[in-house]
N, C-alpha and C positions, 0 to 999 in steps of 0.2 A: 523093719529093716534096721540092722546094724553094723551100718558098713567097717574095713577095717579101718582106721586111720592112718596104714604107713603098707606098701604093697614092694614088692620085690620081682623084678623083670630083669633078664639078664646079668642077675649081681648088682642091677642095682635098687635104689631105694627109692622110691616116690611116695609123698605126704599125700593124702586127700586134700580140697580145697574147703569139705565143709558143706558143698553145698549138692544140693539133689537135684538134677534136672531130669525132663519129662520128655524129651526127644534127644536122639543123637544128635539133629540138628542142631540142635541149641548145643550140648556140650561141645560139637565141631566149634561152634562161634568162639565157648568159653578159652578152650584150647587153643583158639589163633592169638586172641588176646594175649594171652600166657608167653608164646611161640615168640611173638614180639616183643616180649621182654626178657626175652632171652633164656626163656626155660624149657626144658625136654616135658614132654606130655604124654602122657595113658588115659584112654577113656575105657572105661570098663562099665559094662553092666551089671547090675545084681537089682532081683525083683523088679521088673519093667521100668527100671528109674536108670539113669546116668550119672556116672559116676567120673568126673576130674582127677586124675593124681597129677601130681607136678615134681620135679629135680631141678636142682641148677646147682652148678657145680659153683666154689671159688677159683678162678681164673687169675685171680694178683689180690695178696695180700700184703697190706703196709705192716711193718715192726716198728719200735721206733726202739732206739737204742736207751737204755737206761742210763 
């Protein structure tokens, strides 16, 4: 299995996390985790394994003036 690194849903972008799990369950767990930290989440399957991607947008960024 070669999963992709970077997935697109709705125009947007989602990273993998990396890691392979072996039940939806368990990716459900991964993904609340995530959820709580304030990230949008896809689980996707490919070859009987579970697959994480994750988003989070910038919300406020600092400039500091020159």
């Amino acid at each position: 299995m070669n999963p992709n690194l970077a997935m697109v849903s709705n125009g947007k972008k989602f990273m993998w996390d990396g890691r392979t799990l072996d039940s939806r369950n368990e990716a459900a767990q991964v993904a609340e985790r995530y959820r709580g930290d304030s990230f949008e989440v896809l689980i996707a399957e490919e070859g009987g394994k579970f697959l994480v991607y994750t988003r989070r947008t910038v919300t406020g960024a600092t400039v500091a003036a020159p």
